[in-house]
C-alpha positions as CSV (number, residue, x, y, z in Angstrom):
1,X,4.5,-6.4,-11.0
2,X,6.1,-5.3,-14.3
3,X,7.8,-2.4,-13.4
4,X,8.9,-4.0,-10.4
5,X,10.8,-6.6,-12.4
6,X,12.3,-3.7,-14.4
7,X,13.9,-2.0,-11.3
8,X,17.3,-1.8,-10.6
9,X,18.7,-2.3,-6.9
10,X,20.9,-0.8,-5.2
11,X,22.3,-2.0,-1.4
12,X,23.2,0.3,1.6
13,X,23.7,-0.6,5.3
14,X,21.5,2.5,5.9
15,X,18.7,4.3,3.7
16,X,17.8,7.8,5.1
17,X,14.2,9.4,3.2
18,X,14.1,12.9,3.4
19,X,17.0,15.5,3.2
20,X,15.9,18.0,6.1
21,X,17.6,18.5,9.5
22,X,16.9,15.2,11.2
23,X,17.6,13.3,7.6
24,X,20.8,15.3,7.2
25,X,22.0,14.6,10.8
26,X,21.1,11.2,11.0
27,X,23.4,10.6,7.7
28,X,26.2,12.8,9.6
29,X,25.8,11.4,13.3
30,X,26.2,7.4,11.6
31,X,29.2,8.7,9.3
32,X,30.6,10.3,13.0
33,X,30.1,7.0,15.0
34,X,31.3,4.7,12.3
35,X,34.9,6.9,11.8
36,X,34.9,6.6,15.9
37,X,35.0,2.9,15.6
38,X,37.3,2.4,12.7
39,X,34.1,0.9,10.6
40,X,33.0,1.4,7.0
41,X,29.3,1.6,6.3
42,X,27.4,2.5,3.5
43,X,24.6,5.6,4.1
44,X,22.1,6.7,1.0
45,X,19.9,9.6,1.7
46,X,16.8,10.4,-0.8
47,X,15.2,13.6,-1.0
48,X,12.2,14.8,-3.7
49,X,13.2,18.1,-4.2
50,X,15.5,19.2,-6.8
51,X,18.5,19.8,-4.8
52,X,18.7,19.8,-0.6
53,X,17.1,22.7,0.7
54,X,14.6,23.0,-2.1
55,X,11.1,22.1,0.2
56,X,12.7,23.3,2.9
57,X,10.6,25.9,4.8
58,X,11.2,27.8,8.5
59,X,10.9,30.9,9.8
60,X,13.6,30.5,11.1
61,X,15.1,31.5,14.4
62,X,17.3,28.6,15.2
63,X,18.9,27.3,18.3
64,X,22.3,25.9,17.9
65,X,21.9,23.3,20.7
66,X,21.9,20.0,18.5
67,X,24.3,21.5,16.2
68,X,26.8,21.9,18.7
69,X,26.8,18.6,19.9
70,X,26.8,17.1,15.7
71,X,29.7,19.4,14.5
72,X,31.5,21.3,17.6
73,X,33.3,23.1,15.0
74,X,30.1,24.2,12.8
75,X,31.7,28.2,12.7
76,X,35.0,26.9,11.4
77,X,33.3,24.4,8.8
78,X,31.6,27.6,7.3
79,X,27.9,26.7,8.9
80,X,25.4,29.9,7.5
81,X,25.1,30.5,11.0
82,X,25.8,34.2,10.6
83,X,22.9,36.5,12.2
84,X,22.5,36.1,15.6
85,X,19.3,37.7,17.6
86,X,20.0,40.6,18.8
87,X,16.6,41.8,19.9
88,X,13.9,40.0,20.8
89,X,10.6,41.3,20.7
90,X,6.7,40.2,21.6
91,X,3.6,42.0,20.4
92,X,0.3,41.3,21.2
93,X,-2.0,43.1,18.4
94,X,-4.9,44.1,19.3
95,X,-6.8,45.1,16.2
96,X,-5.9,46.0,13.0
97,X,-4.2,49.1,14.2
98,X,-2.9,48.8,18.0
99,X,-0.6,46.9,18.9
100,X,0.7,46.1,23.0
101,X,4.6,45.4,23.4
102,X,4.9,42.5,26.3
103,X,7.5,43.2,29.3
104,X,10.0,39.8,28.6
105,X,9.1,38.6,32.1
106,X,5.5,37.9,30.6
107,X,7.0,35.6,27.4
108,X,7.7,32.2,28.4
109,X,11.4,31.5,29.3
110,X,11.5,28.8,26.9
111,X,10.5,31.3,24.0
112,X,13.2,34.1,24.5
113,X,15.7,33.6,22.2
114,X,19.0,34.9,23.6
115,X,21.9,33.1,22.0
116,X,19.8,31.8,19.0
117,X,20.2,32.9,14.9
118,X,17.8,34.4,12.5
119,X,18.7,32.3,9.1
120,X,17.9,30.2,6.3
121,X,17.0,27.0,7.3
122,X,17.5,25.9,3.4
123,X,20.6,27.0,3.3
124,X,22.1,25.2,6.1
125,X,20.3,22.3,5.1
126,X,22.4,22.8,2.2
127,X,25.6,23.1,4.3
128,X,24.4,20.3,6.3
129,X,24.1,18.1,2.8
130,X,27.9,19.4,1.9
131,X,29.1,18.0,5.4
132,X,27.6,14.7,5.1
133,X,28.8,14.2,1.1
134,X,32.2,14.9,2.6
135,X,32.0,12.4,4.9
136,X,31.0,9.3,2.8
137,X,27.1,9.9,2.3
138,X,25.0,9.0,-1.2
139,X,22.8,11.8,-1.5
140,X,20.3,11.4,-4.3
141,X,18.1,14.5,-4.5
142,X,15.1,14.4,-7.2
143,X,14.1,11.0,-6.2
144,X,10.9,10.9,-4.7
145,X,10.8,7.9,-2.5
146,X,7.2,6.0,-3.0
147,X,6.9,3.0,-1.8
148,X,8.1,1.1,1.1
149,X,9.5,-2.3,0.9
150,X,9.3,-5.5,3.3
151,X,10.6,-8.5,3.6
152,X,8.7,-12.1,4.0
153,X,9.0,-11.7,8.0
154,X,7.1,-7.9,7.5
155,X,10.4,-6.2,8.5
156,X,10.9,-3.0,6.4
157,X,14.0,-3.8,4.0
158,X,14.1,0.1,2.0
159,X,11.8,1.8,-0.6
160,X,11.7,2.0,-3.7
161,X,11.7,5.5,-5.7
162,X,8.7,6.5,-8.3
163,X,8.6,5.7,-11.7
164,X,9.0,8.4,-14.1
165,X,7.6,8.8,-17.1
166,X,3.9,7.7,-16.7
167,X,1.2,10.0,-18.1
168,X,-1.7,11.4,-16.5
169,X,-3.5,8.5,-18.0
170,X,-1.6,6.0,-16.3
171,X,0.1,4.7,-19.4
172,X,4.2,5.0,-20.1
173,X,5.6,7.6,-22.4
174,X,8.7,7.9,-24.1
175,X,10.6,9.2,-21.3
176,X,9.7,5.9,-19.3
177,X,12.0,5.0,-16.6
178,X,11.6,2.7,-14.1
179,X,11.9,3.7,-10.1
180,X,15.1,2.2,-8.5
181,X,14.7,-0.3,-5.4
182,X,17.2,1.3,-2.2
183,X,17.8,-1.7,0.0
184,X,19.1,-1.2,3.6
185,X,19.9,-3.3,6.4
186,X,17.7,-0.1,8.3
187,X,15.6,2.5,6.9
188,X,15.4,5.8,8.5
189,X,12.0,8.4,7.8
190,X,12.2,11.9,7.8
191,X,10.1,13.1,6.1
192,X,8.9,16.1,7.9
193,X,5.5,17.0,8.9
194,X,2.7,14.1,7.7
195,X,5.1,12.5,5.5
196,X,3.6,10.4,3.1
197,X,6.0,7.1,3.9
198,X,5.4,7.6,7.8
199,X,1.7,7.8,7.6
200,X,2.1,4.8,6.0
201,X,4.6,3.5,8.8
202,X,3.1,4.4,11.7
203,X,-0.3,2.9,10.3
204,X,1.4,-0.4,9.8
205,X,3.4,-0.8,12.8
206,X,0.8,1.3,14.9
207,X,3.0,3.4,16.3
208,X,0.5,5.6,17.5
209,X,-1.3,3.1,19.6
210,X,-0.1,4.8,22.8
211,X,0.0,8.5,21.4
212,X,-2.7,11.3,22.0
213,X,-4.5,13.3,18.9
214,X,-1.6,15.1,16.7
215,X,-2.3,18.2,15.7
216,X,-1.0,20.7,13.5
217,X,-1.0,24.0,11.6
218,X,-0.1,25.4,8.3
219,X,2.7,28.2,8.0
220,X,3.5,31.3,5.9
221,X,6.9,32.5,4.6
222,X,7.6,35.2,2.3
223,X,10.9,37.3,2.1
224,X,10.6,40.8,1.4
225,X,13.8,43.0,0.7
226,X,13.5,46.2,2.3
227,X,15.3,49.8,2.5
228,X,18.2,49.5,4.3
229,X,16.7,52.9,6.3
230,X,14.3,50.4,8.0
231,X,16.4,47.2,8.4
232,X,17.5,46.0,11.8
233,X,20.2,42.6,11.2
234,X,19.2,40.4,14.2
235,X,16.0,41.8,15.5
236,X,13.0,39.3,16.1
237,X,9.6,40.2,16.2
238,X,6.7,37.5,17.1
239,X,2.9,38.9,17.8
240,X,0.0,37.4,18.5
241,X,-3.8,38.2,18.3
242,X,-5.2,40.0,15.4
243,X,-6.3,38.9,12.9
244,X,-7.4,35.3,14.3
245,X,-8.3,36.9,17.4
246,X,-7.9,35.8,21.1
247,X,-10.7,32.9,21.3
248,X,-9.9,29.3,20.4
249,X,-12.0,29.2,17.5
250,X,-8.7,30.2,15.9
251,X,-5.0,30.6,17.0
252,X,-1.7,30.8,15.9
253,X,1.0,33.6,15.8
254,X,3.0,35.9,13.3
255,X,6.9,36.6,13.2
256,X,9.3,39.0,11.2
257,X,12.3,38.3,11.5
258,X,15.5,40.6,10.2
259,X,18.1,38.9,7.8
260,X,21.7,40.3,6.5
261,X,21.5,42.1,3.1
262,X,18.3,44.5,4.0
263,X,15.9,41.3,3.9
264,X,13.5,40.0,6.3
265,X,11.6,37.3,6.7
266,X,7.4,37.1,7.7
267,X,4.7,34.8,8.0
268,X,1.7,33.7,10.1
269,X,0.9,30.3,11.5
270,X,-2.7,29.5,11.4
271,X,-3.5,26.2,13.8
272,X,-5.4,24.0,11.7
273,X,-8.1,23.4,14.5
274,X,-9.7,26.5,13.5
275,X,-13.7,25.9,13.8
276,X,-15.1,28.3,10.8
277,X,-15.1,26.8,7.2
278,X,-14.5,30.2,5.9
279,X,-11.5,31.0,7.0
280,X,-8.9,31.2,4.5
281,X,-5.4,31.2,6.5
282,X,-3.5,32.8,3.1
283,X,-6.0,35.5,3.6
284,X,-5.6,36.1,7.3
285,X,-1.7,36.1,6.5
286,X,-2.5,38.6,3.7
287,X,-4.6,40.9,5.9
288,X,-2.3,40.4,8.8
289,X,0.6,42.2,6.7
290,X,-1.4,45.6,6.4
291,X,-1.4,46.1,10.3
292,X,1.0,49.2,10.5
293,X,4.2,47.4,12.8
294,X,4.1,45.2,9.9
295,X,3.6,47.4,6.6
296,X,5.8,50.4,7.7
297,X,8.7,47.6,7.6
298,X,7.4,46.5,3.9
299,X,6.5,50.0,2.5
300,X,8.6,50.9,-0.1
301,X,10.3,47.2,-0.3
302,X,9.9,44.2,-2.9
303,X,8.8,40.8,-2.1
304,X,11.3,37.9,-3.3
305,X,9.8,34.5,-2.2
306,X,6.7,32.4,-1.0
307,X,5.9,29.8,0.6
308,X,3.9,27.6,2.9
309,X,4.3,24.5,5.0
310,X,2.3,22.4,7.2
311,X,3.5,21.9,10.5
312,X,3.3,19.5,13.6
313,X,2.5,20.9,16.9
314,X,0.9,18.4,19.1
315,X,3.8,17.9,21.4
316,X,5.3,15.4,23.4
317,X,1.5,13.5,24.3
318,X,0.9,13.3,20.5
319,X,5.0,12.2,20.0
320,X,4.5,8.4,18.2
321,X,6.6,5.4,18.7
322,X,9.4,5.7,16.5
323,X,11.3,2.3,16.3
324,X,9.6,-0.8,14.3
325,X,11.3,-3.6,12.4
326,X,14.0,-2.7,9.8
327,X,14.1,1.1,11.2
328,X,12.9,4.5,12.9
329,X,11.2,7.1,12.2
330,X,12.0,10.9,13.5
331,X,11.9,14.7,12.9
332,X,8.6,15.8,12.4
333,X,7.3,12.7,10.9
334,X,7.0,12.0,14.1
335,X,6.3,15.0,15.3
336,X,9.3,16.0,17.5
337,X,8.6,20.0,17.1
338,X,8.5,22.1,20.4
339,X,5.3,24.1,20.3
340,X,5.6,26.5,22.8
341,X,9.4,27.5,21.0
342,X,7.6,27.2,17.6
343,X,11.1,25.4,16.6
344,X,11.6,22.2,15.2
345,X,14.6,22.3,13.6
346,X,17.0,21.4,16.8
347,X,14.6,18.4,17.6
348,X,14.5,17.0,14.8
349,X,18.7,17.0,14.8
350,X,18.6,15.5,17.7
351,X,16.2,13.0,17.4
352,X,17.8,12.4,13.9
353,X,21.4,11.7,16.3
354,X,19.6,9.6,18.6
355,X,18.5,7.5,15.4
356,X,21.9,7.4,14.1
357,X,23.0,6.3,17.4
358,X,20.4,3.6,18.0
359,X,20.8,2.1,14.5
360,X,24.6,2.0,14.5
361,X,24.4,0.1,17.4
362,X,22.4,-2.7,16.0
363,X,24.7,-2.3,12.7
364,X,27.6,-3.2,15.4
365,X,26.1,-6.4,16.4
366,X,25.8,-7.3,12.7
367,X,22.0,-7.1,12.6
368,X,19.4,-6.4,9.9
369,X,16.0,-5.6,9.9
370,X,15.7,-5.5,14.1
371,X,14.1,-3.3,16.1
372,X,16.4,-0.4,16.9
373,X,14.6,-0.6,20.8
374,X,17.7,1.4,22.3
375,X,15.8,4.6,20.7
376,X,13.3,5.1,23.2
377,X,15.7,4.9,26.4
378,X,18.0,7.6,24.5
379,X,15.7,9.5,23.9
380,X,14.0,10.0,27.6
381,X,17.6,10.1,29.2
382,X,18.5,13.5,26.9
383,X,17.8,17.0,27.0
384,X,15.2,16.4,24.4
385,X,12.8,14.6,26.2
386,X,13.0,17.0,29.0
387,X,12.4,20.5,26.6
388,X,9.8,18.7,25.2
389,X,8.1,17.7,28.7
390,X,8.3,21.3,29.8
391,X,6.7,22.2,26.9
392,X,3.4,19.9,26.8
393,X,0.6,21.4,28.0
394,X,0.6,24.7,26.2
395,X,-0.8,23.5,23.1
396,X,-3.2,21.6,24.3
397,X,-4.1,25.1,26.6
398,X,-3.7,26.8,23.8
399,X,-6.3,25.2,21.9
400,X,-9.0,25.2,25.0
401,X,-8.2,29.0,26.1
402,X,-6.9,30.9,22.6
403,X,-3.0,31.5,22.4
404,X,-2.6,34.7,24.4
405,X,-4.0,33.1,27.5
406,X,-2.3,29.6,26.6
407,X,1.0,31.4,27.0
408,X,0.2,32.7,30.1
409,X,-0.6,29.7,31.6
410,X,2.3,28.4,30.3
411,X,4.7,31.4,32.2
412,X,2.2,30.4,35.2
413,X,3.4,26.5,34.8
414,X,7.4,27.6,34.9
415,X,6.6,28.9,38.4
416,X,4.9,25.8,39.6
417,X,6.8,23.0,37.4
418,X,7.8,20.9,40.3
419,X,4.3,20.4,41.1
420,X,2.5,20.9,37.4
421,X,2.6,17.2,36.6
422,X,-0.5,17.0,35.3
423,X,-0.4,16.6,31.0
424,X,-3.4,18.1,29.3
425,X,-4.3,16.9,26.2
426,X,-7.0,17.9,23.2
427,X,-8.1,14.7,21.3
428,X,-10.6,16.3,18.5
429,X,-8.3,16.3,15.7
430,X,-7.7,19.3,13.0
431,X,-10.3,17.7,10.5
432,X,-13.2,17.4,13.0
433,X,-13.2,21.0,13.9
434,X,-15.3,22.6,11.4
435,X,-18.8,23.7,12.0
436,X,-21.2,23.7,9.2
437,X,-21.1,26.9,7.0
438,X,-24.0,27.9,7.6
439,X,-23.9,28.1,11.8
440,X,-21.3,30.5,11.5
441,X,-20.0,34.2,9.9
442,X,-18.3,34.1,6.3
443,X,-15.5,36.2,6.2
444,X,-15.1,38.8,4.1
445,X,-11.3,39.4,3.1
446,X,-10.2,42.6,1.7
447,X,-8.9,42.6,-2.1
448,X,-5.0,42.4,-2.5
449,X,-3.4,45.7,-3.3
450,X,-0.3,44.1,-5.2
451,X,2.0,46.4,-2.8
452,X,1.7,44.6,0.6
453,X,-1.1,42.0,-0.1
454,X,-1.2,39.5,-2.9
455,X,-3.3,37.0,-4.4
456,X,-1.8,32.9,-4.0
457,X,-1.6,32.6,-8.3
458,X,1.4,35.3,-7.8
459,X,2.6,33.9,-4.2
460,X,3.2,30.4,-5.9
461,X,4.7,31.6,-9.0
462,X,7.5,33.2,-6.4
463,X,7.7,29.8,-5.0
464,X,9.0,28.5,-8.2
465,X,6.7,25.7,-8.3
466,X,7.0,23.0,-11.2
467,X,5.9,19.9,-11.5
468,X,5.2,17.8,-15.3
469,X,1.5,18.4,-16.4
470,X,1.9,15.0,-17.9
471,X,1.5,13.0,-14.9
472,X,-0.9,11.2,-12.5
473,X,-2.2,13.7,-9.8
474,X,-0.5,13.3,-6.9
475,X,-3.6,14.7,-4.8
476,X,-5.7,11.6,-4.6
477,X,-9.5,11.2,-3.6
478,X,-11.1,8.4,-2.1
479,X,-14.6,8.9,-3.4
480,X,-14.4,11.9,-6.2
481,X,-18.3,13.0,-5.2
482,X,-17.2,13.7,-1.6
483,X,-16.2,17.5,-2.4
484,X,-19.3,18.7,-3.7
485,X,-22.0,16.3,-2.7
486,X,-20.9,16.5,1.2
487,X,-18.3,19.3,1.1
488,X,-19.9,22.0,-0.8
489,X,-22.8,21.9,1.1
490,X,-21.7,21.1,4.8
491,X,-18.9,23.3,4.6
492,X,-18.9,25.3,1.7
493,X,-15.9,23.2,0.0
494,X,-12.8,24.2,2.5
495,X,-10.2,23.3,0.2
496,X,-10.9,26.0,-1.9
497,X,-9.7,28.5,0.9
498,X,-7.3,26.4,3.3
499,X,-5.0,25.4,0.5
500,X,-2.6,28.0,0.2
501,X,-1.7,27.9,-3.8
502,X,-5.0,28.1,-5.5
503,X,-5.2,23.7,-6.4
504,X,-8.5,23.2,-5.1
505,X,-11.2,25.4,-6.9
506,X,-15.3,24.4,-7.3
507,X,-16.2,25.9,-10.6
508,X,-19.8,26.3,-12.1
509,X,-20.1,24.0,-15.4
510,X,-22.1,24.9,-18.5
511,X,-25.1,23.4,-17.1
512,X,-24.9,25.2,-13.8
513,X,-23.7,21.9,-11.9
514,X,-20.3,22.8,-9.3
515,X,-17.3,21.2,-10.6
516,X,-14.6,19.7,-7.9
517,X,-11.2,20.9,-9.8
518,X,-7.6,20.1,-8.7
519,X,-4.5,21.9,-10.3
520,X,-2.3,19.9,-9.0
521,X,0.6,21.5,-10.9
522,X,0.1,24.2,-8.5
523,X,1.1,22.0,-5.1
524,X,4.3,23.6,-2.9
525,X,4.1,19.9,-1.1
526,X,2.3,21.8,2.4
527,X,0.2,18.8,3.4
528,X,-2.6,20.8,4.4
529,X,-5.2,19.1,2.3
530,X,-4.0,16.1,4.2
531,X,-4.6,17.3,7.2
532,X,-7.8,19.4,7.1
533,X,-10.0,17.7,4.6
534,X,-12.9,17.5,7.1
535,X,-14.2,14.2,5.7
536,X,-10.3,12.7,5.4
537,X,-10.9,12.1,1.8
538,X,-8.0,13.7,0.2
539,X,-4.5,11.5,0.1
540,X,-1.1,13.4,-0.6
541,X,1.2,10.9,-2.5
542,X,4.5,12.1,-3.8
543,X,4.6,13.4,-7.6
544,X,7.4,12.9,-9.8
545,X,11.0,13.6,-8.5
546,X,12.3,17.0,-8.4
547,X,8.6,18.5,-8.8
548,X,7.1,20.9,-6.1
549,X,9.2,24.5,-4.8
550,X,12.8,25.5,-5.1
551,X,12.9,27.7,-2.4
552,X,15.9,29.9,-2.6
553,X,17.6,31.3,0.7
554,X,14.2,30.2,2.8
């Protein structure tokens, strides 16, 4: 193709695509092992957003495990690790007003959080990126990575970034400039949740041949600060219940969490199997803010930042392949999360290592474009495969019994672990959930105040979302009548509600006819529409470079 012929190249030993925790580590772990064994290689690491840490998105409570084991010395090095939990709290609410503290011998060990910190997960991405510049590592942020190359043998040989420049008609402008081509002796993805390279991936190398039905579920962030009078450094407060309600038509769970300089951090996580059509997860996260453990914290405070994020939470059965010729693919891309912690961050690091690990060793035996097959044995002999095997069954309980009972089977299953070998599973995925609109209850959701409650045109303008009007839309549909000549009237158009920044809308034209519209300038990058487009119609591909959020301190 022409623009093809116009790209420069550039070589590596190793191409990293994405610049979150398993990314980052990854590009640290292979500049570790190749200063162990007096080697030189070369490691280039792309990320989309503007600068590392600007798509990143967690809660977050973290646990230190992986980073322990990447950088011994992470308090020393100046790692944001600075707020550690000092109370750790479970609610179940009840309705919008009661509330029922749980005894912490009814939470499941594996979701107490002694010995874990309350922090910017952005921000130690960004420490993260400072460690692996220091150690050798091209990072190249605001270069979306696009397109996958192979060579003649179908071995993956890098990718080649986006071209920018090109209007929404298709055409070049001015500003035309051509995407680079990053060649590697092995590519490494992660991306995150469903990225848009390890769809692709795991399609072409079926990866997934062997896995069950992932699943997944969008989450809310915003960062409030708040009088000092009511702030609490290190306390953690999860909930479950209301407002999705303890059946599995919808489940999911809340968290505040408290952060140094009087802010705190809050959100809800809304499963994307929910069954009703109507539901509208920014509204449910809206509504959830007015229950009174949750608004006497806000009263009186400011709101800084939004966000939202899909996220992968189908567990070890739904974990893919993740080694294919010319690479690996980890983190959530693959879907490495722990659902019962509701973290992600330390598997991913690890997993990232074990890629590092397994690549390096091909890159010792003067390889290119192999099959790093060492990954899979590394990664059932470590502590990783063994979290995430304690872990299995709850979301797949979860989903057939609501979340509060899903966790108690789950305290049930610590007891009986050496006989609970049995792995449940749920293989209706997130899209094939919905029931028609008209079988079930629309939901009426209360009008934001503008004190507590907002509506997503103001959330996403704290997101600091940007992308170049003048561009193709990055939110592609296979057949454009789908929305409103199956959507609209089987399911009263979903998008228009699960996305949580206002893109989707169905407006009435001059001659009364619905339109299908798509401000796509509006996108924080979530994935949702991805994911819970009931007729799998709708394709997230990346936009320009350096487009989407730049979330500060989130």
């Amino acid at each position: 193709m022409e623009n093809e012929a116009q790209r420069e190249s550039m070589e590596f030993d190793v191409v990293i695509v994405g610049g979150g925790p398993s990314g980052l580590s990854s590009a640290c772990r292979l500049m570790q092992l190749a200063e162990e064994n007096g080697t030189e290689i070369s490691v280039c690491l792309v990320e989309k957003g503007s600068e590392i840490g600007a798509h990143i998105l967690s809660g977050a409570v973290f646990e230190p495990t992986a980073l322990n084991e990447l950088f011994p010395d992470w308090e020393e090095r100046g790692a944001p690790l600075d707020n550690p939990v000092t109370e750790d709290l479970m609610y179940v609410m009840v309705n919008e007003v009661n509330r029922i503290k749980l005894p912490s011998f009814a939470i499941p060990a594996d979701a107490h959080n002694e010995g874990n910190f309350a922090l910017s997960l952005g921000n130690l991405c960004r420490w993260l990126g400072e460690q692996a510049e220091s150690m050798g590592v091209n990072i190249f942020p605001g270069f979306a990575a696009s397109e996958i190359l192979y060579n003649d043998e179908g071995a993956v040989r890098g990718i080649a970034t986006g071209d920018m420049g090109i209007g929404l008609d298709g055409e070049k402008k001015g500003s035309y400039t051509p995407g680079y081509e990053l060649l590697a002796k092995y590519t490494i993805f992660a991306e995150g949740c469903r990225g848009h390279l390890g769809k692709q991936i795991i399609r072409k190398f079926d990866l997934d041949a062997n896995s069950g039905t992932q699943h997944y579920g969008i989450g809310f962030k915003e960062l409030w600060s708040i009088s000092p009078a009511k702030h609490e450094q290190g306390k953690v407060l999860h909930s479950i219940g209301w407002p999705l309600g303890f059946t599995p038509s919808a489940t999911g769970g809340s968290y505040l969490y408290h952060l140094p300089d009087n802010q705190v951090a809050l959100g809800l996580i809304v499963d994307l199997s929910y069954k009703n059509p109507h539901l509208s997860p920014y509204d449910e996260m809206q509504r959830w803010k007015h229950h009174p453990l949750i608004s006497e914290v806000l009263e009186g405070g400011e709101r800084i930042s939004y966000g939202a994020r899909a996220l992968v939470k189908g567990g070890l059965q739904a974990l893919t392949a993740n080694a294919f010729a010319g690479g690996l693919i980890v983190g959530d891309d693959s879907g490495f999360l722990n659902p019962l912690k509701i973290k992600g961050s330390h598997t991913a690091m690890k997993s990232g290592m074990l890629g590092a690990e397994a690549v390096f060793e091909e890159l010792v035996l003067g390889n290119s474009a192999t099959t790093p097959s060492t990954f899979e044995e590394k990664f059932k002999s470590s502590w990783l495969f063994d979290e995430l095997h304690r872990a299995r069954n709850f979301g797949p309980m979860a989903h057939k019994l609501g979340t509060l009972f899903g966790g108690v089977y789950s305290s049930i299953e610590r007891f009986i672990r050496p006989i609970a070998r049995w792995t449940f599973s749920d293989p209706t995925p997130d899209y094939a959930t919905l029931k028609e609109a008209s079988t079930v209850a629309k939901i009426e959701y209360p009008k934001p105040d503008g004190v507590i409650s907002f509506d997503k045109l103001s959330s996403v303008f704290l997101s600091n979302t940007y992308h170049e009007e003048d561009q193709p839309c990055h939110l592609t549909l296979e057949d454009p009548d789908i929305p409103i000549s199956i959507n609209l009237p089987k399911y009263d158009e979903p998008a228009q509600r699960y996305c949580p920044a206002g893109v989707y809308e169905v407006l009435e034209e001059e001659n009364g006819e619905p339109k299908f519209q798509i401000n796509a300038q509006n996108c924080v990058h979530c994935k949702t529409c991805d994911i819970k487009d009931p007729a799998q119609n709708i394709t997230w591909v990346v936009p320009e470079g350096a487009g989407g959020p730049n979330y500060p301190n989130m």
